[in-house]
C-alpha positions in Angstrom: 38.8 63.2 37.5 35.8 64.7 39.5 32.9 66.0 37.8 31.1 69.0 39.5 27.6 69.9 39.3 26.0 73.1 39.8 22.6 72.9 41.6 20.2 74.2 43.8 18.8 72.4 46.6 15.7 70.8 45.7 13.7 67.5 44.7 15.8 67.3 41.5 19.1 67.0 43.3 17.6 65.0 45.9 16.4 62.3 43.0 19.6 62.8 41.2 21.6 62.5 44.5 19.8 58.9 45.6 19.5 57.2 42.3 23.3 57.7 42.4 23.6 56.2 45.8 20.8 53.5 45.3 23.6 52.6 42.2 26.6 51.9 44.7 28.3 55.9 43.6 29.7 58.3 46.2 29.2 61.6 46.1 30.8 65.4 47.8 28.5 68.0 48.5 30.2 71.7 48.9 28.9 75.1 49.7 28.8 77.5 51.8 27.9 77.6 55.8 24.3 76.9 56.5 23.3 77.1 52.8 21.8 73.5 53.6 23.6 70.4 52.7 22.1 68.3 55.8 18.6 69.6 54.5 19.9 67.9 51.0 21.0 64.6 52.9 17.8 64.7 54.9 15.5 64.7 51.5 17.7 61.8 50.1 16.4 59.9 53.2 13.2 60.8 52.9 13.1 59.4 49.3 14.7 56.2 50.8 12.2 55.7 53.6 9.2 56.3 50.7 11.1 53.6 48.9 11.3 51.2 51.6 15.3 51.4 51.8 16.6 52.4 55.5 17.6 55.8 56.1 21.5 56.1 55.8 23.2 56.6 58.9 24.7 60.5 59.0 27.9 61.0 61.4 28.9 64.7 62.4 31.7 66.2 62.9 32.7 69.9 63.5 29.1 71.7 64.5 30.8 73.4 67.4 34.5 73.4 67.1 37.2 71.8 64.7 38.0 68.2 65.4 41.5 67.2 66.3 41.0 64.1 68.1 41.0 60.8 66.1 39.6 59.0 68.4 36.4 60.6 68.7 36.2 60.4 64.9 36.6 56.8 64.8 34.1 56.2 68.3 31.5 58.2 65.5 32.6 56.2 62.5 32.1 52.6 64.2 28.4 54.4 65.8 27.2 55.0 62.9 28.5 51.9 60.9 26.6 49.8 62.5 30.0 47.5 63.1 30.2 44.8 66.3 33.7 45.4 66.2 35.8 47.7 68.1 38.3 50.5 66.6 40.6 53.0 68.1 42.2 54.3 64.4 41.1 54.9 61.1 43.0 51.7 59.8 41.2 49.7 62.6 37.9 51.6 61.0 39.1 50.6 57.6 39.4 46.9 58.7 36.3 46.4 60.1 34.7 47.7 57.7 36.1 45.8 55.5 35.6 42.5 57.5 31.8 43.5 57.6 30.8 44.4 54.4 30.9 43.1 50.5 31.0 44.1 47.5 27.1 42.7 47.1 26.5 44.5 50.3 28.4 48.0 50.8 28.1 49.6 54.0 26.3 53.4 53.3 27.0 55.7 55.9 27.2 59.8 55.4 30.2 61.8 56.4 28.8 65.8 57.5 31.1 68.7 57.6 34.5 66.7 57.2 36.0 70.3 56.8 35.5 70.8 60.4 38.4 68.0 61.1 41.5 69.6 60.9 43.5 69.2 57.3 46.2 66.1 58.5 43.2 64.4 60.3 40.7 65.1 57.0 43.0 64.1 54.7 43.6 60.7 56.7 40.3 60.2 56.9 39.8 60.8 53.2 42.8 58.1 52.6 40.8 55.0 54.4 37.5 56.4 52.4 39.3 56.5 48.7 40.6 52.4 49.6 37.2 51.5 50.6 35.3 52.9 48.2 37.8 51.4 45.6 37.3 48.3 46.6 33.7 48.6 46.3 32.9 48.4 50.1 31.8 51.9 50.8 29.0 54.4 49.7 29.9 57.3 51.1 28.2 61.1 50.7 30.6 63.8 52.2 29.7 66.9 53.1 32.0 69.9 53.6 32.5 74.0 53.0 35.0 75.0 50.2 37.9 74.6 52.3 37.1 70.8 51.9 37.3 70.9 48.2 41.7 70.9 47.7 40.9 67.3 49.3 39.0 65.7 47.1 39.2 67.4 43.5 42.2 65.6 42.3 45.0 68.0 43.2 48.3 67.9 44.3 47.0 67.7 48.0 44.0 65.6 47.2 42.8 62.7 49.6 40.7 61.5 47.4 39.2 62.2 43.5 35.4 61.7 44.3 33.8 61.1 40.6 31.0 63.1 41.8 30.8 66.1 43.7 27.7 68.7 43.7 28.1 72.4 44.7 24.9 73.8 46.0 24.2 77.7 47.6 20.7 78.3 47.0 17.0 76.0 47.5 14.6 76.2 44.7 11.8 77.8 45.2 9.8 75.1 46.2 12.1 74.3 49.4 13.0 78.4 49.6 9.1 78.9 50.3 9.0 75.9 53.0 12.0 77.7 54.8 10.9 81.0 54.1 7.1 80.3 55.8 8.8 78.4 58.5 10.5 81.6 59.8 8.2 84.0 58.9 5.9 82.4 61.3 8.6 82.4 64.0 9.2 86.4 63.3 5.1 87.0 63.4 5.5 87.9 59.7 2.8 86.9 57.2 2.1 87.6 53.6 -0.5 89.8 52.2 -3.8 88.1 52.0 -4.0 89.0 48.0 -2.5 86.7 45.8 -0.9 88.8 43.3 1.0 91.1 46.2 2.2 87.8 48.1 3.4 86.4 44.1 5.6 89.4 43.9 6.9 89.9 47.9 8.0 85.9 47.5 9.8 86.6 44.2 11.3 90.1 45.5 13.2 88.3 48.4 13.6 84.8 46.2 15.7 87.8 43.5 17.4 89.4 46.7 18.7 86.5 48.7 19.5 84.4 45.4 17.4 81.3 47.2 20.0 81.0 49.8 18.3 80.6 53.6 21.0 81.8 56.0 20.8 85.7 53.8 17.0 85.0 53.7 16.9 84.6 58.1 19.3 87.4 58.2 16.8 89.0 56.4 14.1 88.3 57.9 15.8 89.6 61.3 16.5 93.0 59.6 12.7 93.3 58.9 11.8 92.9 62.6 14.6 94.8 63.8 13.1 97.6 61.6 9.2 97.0 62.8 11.0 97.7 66.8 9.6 94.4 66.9 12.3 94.3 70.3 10.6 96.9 72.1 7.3 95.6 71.3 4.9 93.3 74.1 5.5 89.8 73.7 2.9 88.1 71.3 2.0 90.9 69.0 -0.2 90.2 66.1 1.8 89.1 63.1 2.2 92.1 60.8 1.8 91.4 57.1 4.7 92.4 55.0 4.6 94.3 51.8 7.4 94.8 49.4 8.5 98.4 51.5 9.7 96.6 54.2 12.3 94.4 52.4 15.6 95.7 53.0 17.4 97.1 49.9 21.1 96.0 51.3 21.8 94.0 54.3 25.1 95.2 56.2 26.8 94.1 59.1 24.2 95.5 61.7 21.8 92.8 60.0 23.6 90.3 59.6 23.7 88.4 63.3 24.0 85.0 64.8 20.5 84.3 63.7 20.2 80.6 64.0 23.7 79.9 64.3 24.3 81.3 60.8 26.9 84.7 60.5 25.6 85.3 56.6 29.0 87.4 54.4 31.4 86.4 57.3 32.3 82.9 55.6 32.6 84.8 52.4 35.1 86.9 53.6 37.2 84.2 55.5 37.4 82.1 51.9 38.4 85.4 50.1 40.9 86.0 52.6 42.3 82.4 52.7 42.5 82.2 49.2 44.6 85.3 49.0 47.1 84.2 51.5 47.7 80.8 49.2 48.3 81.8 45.7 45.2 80.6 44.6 45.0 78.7 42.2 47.4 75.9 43.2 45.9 72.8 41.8 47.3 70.8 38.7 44.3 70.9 36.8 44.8 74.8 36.5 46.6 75.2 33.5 48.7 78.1 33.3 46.2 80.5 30.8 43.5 80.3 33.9 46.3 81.3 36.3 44.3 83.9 37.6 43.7 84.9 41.5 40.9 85.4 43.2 41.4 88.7 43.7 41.7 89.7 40.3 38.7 87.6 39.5 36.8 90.0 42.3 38.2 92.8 41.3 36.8 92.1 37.6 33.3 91.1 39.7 33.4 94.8 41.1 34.2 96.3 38.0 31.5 94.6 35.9 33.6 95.6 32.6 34.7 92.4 31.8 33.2 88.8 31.9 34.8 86.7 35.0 35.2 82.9 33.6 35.4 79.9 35.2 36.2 76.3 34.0 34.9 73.1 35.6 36.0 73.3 38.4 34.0 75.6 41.3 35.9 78.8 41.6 36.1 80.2 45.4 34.1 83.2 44.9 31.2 80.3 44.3 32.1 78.4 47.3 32.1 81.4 49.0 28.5 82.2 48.4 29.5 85.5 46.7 29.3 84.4 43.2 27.4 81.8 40.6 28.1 81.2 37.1 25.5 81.3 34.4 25.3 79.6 31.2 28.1 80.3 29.5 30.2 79.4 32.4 30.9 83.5 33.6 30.6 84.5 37.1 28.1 86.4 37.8 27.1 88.2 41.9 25.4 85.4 43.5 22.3 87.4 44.7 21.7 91.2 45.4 22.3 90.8 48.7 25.9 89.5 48.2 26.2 92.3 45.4 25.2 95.3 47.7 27.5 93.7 50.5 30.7 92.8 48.7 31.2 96.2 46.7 31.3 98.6 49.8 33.4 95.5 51.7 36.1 95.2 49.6 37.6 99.2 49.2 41.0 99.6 47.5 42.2 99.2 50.6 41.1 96.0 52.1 41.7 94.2 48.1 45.3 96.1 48.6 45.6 94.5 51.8 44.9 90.9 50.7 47.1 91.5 47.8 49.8 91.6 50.2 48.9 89.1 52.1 49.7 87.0 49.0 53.0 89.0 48.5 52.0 90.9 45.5 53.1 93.9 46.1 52.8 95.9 43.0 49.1 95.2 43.2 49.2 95.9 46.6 50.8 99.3 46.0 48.4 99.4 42.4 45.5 99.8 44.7 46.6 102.0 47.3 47.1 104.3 45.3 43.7 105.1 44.3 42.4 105.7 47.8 41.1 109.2 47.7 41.5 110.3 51.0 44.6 110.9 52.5 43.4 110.4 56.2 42.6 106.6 55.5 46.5 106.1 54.7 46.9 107.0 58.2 47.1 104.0 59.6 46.4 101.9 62.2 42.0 103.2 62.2 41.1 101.1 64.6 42.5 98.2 67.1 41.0 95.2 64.8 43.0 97.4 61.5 46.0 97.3 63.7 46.3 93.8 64.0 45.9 93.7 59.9 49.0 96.6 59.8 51.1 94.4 61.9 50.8 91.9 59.7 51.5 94.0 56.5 54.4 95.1 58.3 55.9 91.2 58.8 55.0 90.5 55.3 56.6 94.1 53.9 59.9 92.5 55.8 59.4 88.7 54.5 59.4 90.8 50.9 62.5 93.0 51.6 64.3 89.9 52.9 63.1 87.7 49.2 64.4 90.6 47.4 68.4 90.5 49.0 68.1 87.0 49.3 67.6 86.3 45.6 69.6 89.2 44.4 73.3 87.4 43.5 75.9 88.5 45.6 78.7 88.9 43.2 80.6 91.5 44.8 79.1 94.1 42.0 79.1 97.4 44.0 76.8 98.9 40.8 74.4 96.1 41.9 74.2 96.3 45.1 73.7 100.2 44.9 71.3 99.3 42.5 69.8 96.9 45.1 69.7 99.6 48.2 67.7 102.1 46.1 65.2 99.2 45.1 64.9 98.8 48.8 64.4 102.8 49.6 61.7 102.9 46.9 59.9 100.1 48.5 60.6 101.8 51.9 59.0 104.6 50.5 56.1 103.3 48.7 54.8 101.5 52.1 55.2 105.1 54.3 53.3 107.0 52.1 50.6 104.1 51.3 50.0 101.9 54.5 51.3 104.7 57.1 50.5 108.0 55.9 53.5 109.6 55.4 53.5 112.4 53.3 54.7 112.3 49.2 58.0 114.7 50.1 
């Protein structure tokens, strides 16, 4: 069975990472968008390179848009395997490979973003890896988001049962600071010139973005956007920051395509896609840690009650919206992901992924504690009438579970019994997703 470890990106996971390699182990690395796994793979060759070993060779897949096509996956597997011989499939791949290398001499190569391969193509992919690396022919490091980790954490739909597999969503504060100065310098922002004011602006947005760099650049953007640094000359003197102008929440105004990187959005999408699979499906959930997501974030919101996790990384950490601290409770990531999750997730949207997942009672549960009338009224706005439509399909999916797995036994008591069921649920879903007045 896997093992997981919980770390920051740093020179400690770095070291950790290689000496594992340098031993002939493969490894996973999981986290969030942009949170910087390549930055992790990029100090495990620099170690190499110090050492005198060769840099590992890194193939990419899924930067711009998901990868369908097998053969473009193999044309990058053979590149950057170094191999003489030709491939057009992933069992050609495997052979070469396997005709090249040894068991004294494995070939290393690193796999990036193997969740940006759709799941039939991943999953094949992950099927070649698991033989070679069984046979001792292949030291591989995957990378991937949290959608990857169902693959590889020795489920049900598992590809393959890496031993090791590290989930990372923040930098130390050693590699934070690098990042942090890097883009400071790009935004013409510098820190104040006395010691003890720069200490405590450094460790202010070190607190508030929890060390991870995509919140810390969306961040940064907010603080220029509030200077009017856009209607500003070109090649103003940098201004000097003080610990006023850090934002105290960052909403979705701030958070742009800064770099490539939408900070909050991937959370959401992992939230949502978790509801809409009755989360937790794996075998190594046993049944008194059946728990969803949703009640895990509801608990999150509350605060009342400690959230726990097992060994396993929960979604709400591979959705950057959540750590876990020593004794193994979740806890809000950062105070950014804090200040953004509790105003984004209302009764109402939670009630709306708890349909999605066909609980209804929850569903109902929390639409009943939305205060104001007028936001029952729905559709408020073209993107929530795309989310109604599809409460609506799943309301009939549920009305058409309930007949179907009623018996049909000619009982008129029942099935009177069945059609008032039906009028209640009718009725719950008027008043609650459309409006309709309690009369």
């Amino acid at each position: 069975m896997p093992n997981f470890y919980f770390r920051t990106i740093g020179d400690a996971t770095a070291l950790n990472l290689h000496e594992r390699v340098k031993r002939g182990e493969s490894a996973v690395i999981l986290g969030p968008s942009g949170v910087g796994k390549r930055y992790l793979i990029d100090l495990v060759n620099q170690r190499r390179v110090k050492g005198g070993l060769t840099a590992i060779s890194i193939a990419h897949f899924g930067k711009e848009e998901m990868t369908i096509s097998e053969a473009k996956v193999v044309a990058a597997l053979v590149q950057e395997s170094k191999l003489t011989a030709t491939a057009e499939s992933l069992e050609e791949w495997t052979l070469a490979v396997s005709a090249s290398a040894s068991a004294n001499n494995p070939l290393k190569l690193v796999v990036t973003n193997v969740d940006g391969m759709s799941k039939a193509l991943a999953h094949k992919f992950l099927t070649c890896v698991r033989e070679l690396v069984m046979r001792n022919l292949l030291v591989i490091v995957i990378t991937g988001e949290g959608n990857l980790v169902d693959l590889v954490d020795g489920g049900p739909n598992s590809a393959w049962d890496c031993a090791h597999q590290y989930v990372v969503h923040a930098h130390d504060r050693k590699h934070f600071g690098r990042f942090l100065t890097k883009r400071m310098r790009q935004f013409q922002l510098q820190f104040s010139r006395k010691l003890g004011e720069a200490r405590k602006l450094f460790c202010e947005l070190y607190r508030r973005t929890g060390g991870d760099v995509s919140i810390m650049r969306a961040t940064l953007w907010s603080i220029t956007d509030n200077l009017n640094f856009h209607l500003k000359e070109p090649n103003v003197f940098p201004v000097r920051l003080g610990l006023d102008d850090i934002p105290q929440e960052l909403v979705f105004e701030h958070i742009v395509p800064t770099a490539g990187v939408v900070p909050f959005l991937y959370s959401t999408r992992c939230v949502l896609a978790a509801a809409r699979e009755a989360y937790p499906p794996s075998a190594h959930q046993g049944s008194a840690q059946s728990i969803t997501v949703l009640s895990d974030l509801e608990k999150l919101i509350a605060g009342q009650e400690p959230v726990l996790a097992d060994s396993h990384p929960h979604v709400l950490e591979l959705a950057g919206l959540a750590g876990r601290n020593c004794n193994d409770e979740l806890i809000w990531f950062s105070e950014y992901a804090k200040g953004f999750a509790l105003p984004y997730f209302t009764h109402q949207r939670l009630g709306d992924y708890y349909a999605f997942a066909h609980d209804w009672d929850n569903a109902y549960r929390l639409y009943e504690l939305i205060e104001s009338p007028l936001l029952k009224c729905r559709p408020l706005s073209d993107d929530d009438y795309v989310t109604l439509m599809r409460l609506l399909d799943g309301l009939a999916v549920h009305f058409h579970r309930t007949i179907r797995n009623e018996p049909d036994e000619g009982d008129v008591r029942r099935n009177q019994n069945l059609l008032e069921q039906l009028r209640q649920e009718l009725r719950r879903a008027l008043i609650h997703m459309l409006g309709f007045p309690d009369n």
